[in-house]
C-alpha positions as CSV (number, residue, x, y, z in Angstrom):
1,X,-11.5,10.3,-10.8
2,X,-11.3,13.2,-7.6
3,X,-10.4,11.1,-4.7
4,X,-12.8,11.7,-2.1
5,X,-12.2,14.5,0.4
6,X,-10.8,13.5,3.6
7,X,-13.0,15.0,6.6
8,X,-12.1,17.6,9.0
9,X,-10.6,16.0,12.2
10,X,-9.8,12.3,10.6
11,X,-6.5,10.5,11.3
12,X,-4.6,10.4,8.2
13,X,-1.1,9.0,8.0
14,X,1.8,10.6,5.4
15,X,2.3,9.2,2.7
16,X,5.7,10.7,2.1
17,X,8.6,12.1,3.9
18,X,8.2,16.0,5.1
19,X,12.0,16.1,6.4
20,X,12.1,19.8,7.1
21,X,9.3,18.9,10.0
22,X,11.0,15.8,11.0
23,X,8.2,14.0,9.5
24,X,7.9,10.6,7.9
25,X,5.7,8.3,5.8
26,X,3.1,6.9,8.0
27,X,3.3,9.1,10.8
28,X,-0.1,10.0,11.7
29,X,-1.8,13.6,11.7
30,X,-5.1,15.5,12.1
31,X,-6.9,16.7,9.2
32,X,-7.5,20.9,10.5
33,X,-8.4,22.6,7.7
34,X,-9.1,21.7,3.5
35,X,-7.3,24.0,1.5
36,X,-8.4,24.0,-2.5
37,X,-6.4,23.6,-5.2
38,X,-4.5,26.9,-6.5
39,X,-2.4,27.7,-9.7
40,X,0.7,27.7,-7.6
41,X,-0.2,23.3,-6.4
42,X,-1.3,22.8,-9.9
43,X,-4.9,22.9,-8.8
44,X,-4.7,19.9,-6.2
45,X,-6.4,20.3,-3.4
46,X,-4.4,20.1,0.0
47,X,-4.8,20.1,3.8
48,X,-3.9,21.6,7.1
49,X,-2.6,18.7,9.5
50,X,-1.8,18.9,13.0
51,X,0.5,16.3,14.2
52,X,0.7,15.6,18.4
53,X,3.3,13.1,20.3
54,X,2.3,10.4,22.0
55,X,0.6,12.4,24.8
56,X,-1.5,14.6,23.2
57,X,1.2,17.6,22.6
58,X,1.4,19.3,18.8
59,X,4.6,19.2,17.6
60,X,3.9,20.3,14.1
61,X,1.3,22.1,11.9
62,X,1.7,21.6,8.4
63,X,0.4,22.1,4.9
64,X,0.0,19.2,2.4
65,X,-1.0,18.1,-0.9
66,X,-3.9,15.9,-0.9
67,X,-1.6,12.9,-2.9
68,X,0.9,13.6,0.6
69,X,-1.8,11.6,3.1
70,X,-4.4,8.5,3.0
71,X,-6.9,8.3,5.4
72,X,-6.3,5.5,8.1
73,X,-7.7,2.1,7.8
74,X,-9.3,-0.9,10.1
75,X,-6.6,-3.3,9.5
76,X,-3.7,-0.6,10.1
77,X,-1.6,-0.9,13.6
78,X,-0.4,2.5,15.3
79,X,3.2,2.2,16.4
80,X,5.8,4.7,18.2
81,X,9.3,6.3,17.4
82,X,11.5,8.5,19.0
83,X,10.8,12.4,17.8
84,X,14.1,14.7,17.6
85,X,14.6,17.5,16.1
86,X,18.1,17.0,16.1
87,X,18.1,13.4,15.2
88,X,18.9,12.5,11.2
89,X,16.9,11.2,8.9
90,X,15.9,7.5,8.8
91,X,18.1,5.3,6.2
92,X,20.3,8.8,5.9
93,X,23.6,8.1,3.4
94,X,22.6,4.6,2.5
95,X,21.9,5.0,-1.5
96,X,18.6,3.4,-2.9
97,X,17.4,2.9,0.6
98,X,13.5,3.5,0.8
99,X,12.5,6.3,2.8
């Protein structure tokens, strides 16, 4: 089954980790573009996000697979952390801990 496609300008959160953007699962982005599938993502279909800070300001625009967001639900609470581009990863040097 395709999962449905996710519409241009909806709130999505990650689902995963994008460390290189000092990104993490459930941090919450604008969809800005669809991007189909291609040989070189196995032919999954992807998106364009643009991700803002707490007052409106991008801080990132980034390419995804479609499997690397979920659109954001009702019974979902928005919450706020600190964004540094010098600060390390969450649970960094702790082994098995969940990212």
């Amino acid at each position: 089954m395709t999962p449905k496609k996710i519409k241009l300008y909806q709130r999505v959160a990650l689902t995963r980790d994008i460390p290189e953007h000092y990104l993490y699962k459930g941090d919450v982005a604008v969809v800005v573009e669809h991007l189909p599938g291609t040989a070189a993502s196995s032919g999954e279909d992807g998106y364009a996000l643009e991700v803002f800070n707490a007052i409106g300001e991008t801080i990132a625009v980034v390419m995804v697979p479609a499997s690397s967001v979920k659109p954001l639900t009702e019974n979902e609470v928005l919450q706020v952390r600190s964004f540094s581009s010098t600060e390390p990863r969450r649970n960094e040097g702790i082994a098995g801990s969940p990212s």
